[in-house]
KOLLUMSE-541512 format. One line per field, with one value per atom (N, C-alpha, C): residue number from 0; residue in one letter; chain; atom name; z, x, y. Coordinates in steps of 0.001 Angstrom, whole numbers. Each point is the difference from the previous one (the first is absolute). Layout:
BEGIN
nr	[NUM	...] $
rest	[A	...] $
kette	[A	...] $
atom	[CA	...] $
pz	[Z	...] $
px	[X	...] $
py	[Y	...] $
# end
This chain:
BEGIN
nr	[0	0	0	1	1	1	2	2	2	3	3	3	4	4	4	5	5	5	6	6	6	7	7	7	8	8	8	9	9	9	10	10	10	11	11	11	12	12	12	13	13	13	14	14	14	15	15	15	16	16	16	17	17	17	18	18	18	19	19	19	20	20	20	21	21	21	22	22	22	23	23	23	24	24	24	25	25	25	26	26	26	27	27	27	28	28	28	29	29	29	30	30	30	31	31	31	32	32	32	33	33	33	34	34	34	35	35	35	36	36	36	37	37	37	38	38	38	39	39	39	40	40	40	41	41	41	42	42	42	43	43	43	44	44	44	45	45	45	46	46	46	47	47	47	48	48	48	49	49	49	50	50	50	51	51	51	52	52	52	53	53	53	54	54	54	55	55	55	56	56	56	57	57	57	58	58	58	59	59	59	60	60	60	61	61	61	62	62	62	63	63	63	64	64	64	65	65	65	66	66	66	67	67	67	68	68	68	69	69	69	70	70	70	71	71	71	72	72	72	73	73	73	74	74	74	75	75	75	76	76	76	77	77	77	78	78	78	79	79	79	80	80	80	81	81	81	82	82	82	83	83	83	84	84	84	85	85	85	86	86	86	87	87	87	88	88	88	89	89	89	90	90	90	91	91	91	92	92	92	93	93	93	94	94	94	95	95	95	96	96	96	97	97	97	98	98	98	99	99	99	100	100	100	101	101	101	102	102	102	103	103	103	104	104	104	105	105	105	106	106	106	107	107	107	108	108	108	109	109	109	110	110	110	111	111	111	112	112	112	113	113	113	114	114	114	115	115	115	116	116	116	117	117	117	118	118	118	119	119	119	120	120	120	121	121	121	122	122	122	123	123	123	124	124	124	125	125	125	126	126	126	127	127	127	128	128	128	129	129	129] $
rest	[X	X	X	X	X	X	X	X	X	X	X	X	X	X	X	X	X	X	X	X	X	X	X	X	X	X	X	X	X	X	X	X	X	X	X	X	X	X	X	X	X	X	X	X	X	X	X	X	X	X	X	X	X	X	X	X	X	X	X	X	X	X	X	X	X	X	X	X	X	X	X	X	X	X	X	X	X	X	X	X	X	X	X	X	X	X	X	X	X	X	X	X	X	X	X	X	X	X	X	X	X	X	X	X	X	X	X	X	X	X	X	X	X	X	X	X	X	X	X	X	X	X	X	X	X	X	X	X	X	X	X	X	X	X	X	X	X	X	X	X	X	X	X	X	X	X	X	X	X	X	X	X	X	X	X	X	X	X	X	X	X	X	X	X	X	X	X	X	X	X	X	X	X	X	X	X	X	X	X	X	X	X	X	X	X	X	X	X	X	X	X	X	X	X	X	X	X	X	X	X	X	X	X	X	X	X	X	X	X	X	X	X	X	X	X	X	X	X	X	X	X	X	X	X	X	X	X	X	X	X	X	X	X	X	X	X	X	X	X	X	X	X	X	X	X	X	X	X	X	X	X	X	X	X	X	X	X	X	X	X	X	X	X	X	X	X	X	X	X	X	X	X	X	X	X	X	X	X	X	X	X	X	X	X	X	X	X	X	X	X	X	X	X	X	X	X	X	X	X	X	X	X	X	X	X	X	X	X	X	X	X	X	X	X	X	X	X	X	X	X	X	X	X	X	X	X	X	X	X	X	X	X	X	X	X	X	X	X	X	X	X	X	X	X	X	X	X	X	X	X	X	X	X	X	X	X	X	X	X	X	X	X	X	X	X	X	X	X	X	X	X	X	X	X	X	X	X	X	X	X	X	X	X	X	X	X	X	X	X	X] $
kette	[A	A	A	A	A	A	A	A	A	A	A	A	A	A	A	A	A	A	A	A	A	A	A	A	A	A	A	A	A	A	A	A	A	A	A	A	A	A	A	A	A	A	A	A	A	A	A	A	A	A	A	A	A	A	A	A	A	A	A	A	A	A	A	A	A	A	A	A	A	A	A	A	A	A	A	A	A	A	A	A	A	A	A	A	A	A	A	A	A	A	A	A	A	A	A	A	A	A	A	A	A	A	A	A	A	A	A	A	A	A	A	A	A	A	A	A	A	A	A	A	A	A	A	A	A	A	A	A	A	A	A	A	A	A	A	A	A	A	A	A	A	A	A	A	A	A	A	A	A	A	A	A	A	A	A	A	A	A	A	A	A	A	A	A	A	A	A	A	A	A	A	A	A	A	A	A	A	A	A	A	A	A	A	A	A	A	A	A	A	A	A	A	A	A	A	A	A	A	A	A	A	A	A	A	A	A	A	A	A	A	A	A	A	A	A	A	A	A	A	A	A	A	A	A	A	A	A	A	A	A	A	A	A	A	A	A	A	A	A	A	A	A	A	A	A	A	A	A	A	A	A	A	A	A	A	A	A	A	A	A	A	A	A	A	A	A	A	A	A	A	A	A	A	A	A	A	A	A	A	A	A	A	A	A	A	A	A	A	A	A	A	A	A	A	A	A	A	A	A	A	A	A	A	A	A	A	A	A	A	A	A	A	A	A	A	A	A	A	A	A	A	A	A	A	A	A	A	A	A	A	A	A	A	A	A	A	A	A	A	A	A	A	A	A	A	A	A	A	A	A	A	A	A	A	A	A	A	A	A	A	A	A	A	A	A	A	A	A	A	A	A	A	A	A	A	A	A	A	A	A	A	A	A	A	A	A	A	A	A	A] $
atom	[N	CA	C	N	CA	C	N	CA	C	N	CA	C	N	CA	C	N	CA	C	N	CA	C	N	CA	C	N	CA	C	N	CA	C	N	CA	C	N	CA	C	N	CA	C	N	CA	C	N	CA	C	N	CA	C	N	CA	C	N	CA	C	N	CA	C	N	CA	C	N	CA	C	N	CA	C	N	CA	C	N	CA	C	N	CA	C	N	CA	C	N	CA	C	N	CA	C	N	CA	C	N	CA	C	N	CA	C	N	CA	C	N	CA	C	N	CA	C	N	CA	C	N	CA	C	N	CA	C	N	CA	C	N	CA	C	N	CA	C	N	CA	C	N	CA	C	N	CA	C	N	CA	C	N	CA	C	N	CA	C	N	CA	C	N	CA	C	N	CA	C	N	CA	C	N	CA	C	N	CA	C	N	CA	C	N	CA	C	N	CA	C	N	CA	C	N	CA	C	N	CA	C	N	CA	C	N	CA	C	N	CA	C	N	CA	C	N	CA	C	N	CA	C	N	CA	C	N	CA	C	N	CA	C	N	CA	C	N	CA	C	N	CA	C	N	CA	C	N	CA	C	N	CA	C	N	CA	C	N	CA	C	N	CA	C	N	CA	C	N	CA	C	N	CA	C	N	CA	C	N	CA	C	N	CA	C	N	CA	C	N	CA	C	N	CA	C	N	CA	C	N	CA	C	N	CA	C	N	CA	C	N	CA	C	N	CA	C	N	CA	C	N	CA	C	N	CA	C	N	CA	C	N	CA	C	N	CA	C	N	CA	C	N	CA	C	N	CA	C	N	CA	C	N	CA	C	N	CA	C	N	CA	C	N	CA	C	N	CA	C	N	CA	C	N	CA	C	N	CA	C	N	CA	C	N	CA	C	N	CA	C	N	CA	C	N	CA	C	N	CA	C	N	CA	C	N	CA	C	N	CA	C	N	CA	C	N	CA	C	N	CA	C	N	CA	C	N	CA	C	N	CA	C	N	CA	C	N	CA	C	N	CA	C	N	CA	C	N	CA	C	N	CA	C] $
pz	[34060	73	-1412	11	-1521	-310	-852	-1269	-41	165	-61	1368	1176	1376	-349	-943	30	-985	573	-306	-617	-1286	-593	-278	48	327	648	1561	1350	-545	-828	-200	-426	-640	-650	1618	1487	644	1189	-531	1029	-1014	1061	-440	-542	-860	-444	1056	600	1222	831	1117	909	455	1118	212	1321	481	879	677	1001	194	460	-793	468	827	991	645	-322	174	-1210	-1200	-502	-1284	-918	181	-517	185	-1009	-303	-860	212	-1118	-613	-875	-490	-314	962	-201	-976	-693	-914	1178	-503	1002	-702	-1606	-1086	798	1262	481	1089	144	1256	1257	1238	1105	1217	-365	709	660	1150	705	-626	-881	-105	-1746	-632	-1649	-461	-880	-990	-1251	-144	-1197	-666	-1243	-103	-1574	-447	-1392	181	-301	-69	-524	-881	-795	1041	546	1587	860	472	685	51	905	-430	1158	-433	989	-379	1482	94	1017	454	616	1143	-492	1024	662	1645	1008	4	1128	27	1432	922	1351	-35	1064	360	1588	383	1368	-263	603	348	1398	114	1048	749	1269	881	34	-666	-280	-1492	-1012	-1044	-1014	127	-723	-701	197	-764	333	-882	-159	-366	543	-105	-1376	-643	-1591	313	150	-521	-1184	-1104	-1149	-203	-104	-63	-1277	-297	-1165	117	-179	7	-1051	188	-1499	652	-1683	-222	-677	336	-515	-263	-1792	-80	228	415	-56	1552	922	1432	444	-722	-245	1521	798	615	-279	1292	-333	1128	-291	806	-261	765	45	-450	-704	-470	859	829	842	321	-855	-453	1479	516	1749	-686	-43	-375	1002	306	940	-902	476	-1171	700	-378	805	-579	567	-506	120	313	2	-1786	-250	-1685	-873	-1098	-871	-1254	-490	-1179	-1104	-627	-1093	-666	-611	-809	60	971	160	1272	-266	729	1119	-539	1095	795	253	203	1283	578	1716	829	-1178	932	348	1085	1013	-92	576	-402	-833	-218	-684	-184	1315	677	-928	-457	-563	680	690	696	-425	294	-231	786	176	1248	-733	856	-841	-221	-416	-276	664	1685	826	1222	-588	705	1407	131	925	455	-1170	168	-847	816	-1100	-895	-1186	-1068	234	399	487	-1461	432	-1072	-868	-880	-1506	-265	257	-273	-541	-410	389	-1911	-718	-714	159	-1336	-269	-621	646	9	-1128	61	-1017	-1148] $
px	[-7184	1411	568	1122	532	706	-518	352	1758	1171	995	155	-664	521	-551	-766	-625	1163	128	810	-750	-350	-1449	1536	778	623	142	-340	-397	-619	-1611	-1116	749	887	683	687	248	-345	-810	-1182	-1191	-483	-523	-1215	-1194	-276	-1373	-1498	152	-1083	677	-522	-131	-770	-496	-599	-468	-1446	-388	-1231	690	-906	-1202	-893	-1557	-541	991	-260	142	-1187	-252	-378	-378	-289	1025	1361	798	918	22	724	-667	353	-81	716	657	610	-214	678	-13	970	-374	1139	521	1493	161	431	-629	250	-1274	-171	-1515	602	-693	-341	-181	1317	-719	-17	46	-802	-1382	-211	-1154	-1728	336	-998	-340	1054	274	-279	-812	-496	630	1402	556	207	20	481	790	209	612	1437	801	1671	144	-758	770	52	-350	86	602	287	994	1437	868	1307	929	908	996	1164	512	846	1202	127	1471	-136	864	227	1241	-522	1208	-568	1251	428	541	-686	650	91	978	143	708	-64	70	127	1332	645	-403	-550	-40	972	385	1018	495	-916	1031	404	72	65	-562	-1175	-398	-1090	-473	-1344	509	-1413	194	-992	-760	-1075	435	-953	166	-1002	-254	-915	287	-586	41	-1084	294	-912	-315	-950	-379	-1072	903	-781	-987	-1071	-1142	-349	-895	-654	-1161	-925	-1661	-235	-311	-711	-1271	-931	-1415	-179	553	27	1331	919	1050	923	-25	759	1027	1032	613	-87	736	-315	1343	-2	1490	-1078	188	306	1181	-253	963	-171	1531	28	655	-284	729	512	1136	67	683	255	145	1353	1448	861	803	245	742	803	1549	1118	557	-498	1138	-283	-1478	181	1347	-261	704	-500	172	-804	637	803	426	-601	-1216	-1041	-1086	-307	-1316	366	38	892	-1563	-1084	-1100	-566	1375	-706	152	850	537	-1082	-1096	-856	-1236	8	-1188	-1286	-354	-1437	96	-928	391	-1248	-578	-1296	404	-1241	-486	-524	428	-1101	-163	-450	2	-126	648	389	-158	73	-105	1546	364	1329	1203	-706	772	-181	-453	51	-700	-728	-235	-1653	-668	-1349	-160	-357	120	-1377	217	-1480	-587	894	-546	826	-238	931	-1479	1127	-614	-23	741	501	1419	107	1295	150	1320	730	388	-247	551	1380	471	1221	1190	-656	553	-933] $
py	[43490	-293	2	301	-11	-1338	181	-1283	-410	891	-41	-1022	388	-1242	-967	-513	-1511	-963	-1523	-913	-845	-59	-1051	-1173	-55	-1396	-1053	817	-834	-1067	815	-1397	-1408	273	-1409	-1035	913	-770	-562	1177	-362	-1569	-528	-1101	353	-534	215	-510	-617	-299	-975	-41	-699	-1086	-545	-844	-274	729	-48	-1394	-1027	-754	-312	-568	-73	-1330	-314	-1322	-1001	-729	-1492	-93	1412	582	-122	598	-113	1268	856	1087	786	1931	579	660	502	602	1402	1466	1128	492	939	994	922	495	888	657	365	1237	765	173	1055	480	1543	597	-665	200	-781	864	1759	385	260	-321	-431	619	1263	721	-191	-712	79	-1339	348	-965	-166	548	-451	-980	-870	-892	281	985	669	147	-919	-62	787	912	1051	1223	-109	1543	-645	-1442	129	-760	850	267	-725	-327	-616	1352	316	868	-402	-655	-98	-1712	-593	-1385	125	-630	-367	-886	-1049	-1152	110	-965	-6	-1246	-350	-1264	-485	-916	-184	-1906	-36	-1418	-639	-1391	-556	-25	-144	115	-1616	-1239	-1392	409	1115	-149	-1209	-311	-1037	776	1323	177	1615	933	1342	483	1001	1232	684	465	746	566	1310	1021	909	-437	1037	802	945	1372	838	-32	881	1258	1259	1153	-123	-66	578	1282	585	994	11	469	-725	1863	19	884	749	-853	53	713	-1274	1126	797	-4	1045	-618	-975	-246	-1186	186	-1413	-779	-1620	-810	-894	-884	-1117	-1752	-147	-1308	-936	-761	-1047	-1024	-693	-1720	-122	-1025	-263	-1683	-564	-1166	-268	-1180	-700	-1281	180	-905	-863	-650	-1842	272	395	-98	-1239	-867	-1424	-662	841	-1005	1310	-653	717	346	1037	634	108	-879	-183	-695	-832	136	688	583	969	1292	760	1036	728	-921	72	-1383	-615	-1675	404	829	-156	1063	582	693	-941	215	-1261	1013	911	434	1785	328	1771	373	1160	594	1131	765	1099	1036	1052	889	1328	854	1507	254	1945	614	1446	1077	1312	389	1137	-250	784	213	385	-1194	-912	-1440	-105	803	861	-807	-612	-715	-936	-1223	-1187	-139	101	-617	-1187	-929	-1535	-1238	-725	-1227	-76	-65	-316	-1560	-685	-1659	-287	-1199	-351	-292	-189	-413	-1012	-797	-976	281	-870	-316	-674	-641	-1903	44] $
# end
């Protein structure tokens, strides 16, 4: 893919890892600067690429809360495909976000998908939030 469609700005708003839980163990913490196609062992940020974000959203019918799916196209040089990066947050509109413009999100799942959405990669873990 050429270098001209990639957005290396996005990264400033992907997360740097996540946080997948290990029971009574605790937690671990994944990077999601890696490959999460099913067959790729990447883990070299320098091959891969963020190329284009949407933003869906969907209002409860009491208006008190709201679905966020943000979507991030990557591009992984090594196995030359792409894949979607997807934050699913979950947001309580009754708080208000005028000191923290992420206080009113209640949970925010991590998954991957290919990038005709077409087959899910499986959840990665969740973001912290606060």
């Amino acid at each position: 893919m050429s270098e001209d469609k990639y957005d290396e700005s996005l990264w400033n708003e992907i997360p740097n890892y996540a946080f997948i839980a290990l029971g009574r163990r605790g937690r671990e913490k994944i990077g999601l600067d890696q490959c999460f196609f099913p067959e790729c062992d990447n883990e070299d940020i320098d091959s891969i690429h963020p190329i284009k974000k949407t933003v869906e959203e969907e209002v409860s019918e009491d208006k008190n809360s709201k679905k966020k799916n943000i979507k991030f196209l990557m591009h992984c040089d090594k196995c030359d495909k792409n894949y979607h990066l997807v934050f699913s947050q979950e947001i309580d509109l009754t708080k208000t976000e005028e000191e923290n413009p992420r206080a009113n999100i209640v949970i925010e799942k991590v998954s991957a998908s290919d990038e005709n959405d077409e087959e899910n990669y499986g959840h990665i873990g969740f973001v912290q939030t606060k």
